[in-house]
C-alpha positions as CSV (number, residue, x, y, z in Angstrom):
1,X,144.2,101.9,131.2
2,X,142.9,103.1,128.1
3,X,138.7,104.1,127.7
4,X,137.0,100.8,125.8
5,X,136.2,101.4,122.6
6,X,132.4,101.1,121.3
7,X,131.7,100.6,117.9
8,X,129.9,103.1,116.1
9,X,126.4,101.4,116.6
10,X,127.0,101.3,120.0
11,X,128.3,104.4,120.6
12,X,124.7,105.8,119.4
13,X,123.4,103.7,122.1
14,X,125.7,104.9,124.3
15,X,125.1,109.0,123.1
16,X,121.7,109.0,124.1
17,X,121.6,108.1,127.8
18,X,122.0,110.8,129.7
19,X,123.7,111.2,133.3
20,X,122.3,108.8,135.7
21,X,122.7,107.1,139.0
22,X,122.1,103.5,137.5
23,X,121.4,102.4,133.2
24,X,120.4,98.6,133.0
25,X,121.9,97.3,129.9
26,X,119.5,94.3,128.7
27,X,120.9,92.0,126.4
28,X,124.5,92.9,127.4
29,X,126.4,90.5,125.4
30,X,130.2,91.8,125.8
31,X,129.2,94.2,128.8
32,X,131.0,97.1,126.7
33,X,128.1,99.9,127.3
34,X,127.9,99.5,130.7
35,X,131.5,99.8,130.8
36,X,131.8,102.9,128.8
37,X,128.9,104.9,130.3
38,X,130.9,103.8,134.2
39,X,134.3,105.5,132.1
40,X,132.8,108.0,130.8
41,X,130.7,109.4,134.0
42,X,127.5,109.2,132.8
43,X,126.4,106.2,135.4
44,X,127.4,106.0,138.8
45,X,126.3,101.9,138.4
46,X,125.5,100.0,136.1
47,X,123.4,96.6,135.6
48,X,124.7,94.0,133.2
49,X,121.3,91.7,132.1
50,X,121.5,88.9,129.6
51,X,120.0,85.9,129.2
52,X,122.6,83.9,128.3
53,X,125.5,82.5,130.8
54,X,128.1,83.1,128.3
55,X,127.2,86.6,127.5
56,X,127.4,87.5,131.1
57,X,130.4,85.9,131.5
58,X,132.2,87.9,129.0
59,X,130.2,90.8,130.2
60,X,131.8,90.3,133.8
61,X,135.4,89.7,132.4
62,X,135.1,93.3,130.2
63,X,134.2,94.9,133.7
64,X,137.2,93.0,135.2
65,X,139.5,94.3,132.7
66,X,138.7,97.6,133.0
67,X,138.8,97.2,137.2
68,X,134.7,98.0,137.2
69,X,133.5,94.9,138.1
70,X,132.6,96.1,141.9
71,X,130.5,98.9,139.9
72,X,128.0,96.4,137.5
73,X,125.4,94.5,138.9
74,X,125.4,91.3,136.6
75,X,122.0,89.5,136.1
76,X,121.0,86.4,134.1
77,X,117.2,87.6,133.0
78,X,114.9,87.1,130.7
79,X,114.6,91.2,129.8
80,X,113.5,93.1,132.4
81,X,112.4,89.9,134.5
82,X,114.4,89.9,137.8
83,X,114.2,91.4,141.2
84,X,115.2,95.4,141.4
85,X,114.6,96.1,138.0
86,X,113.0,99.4,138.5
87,X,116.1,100.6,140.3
88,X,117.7,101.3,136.9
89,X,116.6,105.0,135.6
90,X,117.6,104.4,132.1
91,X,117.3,101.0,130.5
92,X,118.7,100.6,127.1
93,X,117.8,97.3,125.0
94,X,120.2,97.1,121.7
95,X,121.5,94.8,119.7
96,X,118.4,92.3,119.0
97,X,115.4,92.1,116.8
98,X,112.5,94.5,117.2
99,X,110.1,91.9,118.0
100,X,112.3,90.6,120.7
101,X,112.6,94.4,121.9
102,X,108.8,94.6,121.9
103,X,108.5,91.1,124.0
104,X,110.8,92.3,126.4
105,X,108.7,95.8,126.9
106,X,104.7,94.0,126.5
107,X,106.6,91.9,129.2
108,X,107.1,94.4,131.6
109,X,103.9,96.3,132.7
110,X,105.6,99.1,135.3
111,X,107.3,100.7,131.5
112,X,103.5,101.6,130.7
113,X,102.6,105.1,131.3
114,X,99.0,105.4,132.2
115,X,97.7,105.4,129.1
116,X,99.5,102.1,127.7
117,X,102.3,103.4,125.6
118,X,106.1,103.1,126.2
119,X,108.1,105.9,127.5
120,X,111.0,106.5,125.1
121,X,113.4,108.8,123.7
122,X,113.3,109.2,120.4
123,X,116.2,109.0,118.3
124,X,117.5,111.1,115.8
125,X,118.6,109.4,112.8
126,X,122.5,110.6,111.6
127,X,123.8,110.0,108.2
């Protein structure tokens, strides 16, 4: 079967994680990132958060179609809220509003480095 296809937004998403055991995809919606980065080799595993039954739902059927489902970890969470979380090493969090971004991170103390920031990766901004 063919590699899914990412939009181009996503596809930015999906440039900057680098090779990994496990990315946690928060607010998966479709369940397309985790399913590229599995196709791709960049994660060995991948888990599949969202908030939202429905979401999940289609995340789990884009795994099934691609025969990855045994691979993603699907969660229904608020964020980062649920048990395990910290086995992810990358987390990515796309596709909603930056004050819903910075709820999910204020929410989830064990992000902090020491002195109270966020560790991130900056992007680079491509025209």
């Amino acid at each position: 079967m063919d590699s899914i296809h990412l939009s181009p937004r996503l596809q930015m998403v999906a440039d900057f994680v680098p090779p990994c055991a496990c990315a946690a995809d928060i607010g998966t919606d479709h369940g397309y990132l985790p399913v590229w980065l599995l196709q791709n080799g960049v994660v060995q595993t991948a888990i599949a958060a969202d908030i939202h039954v429905g979401p999940l739902a289609n995340a789990r059927k884009s795994a099934a179609a691609y025969d990855l489902e045994e691979r993603v970890r699907f969660v229904q969470a608020d964020g980062l809220q649920f048990p395990d979380a910290q086995a992810a090493d990358v987390i990515t969090i796309a596709g909603m509003g930056g004050e819903t971004i910075c709820a999910i991170l204020t929410a989830t103390p064990w992000l902090r480095q020491g002195n109270g920031s966020f560790c991130s990766r900056r992007a680079k901004c491509r025209n």
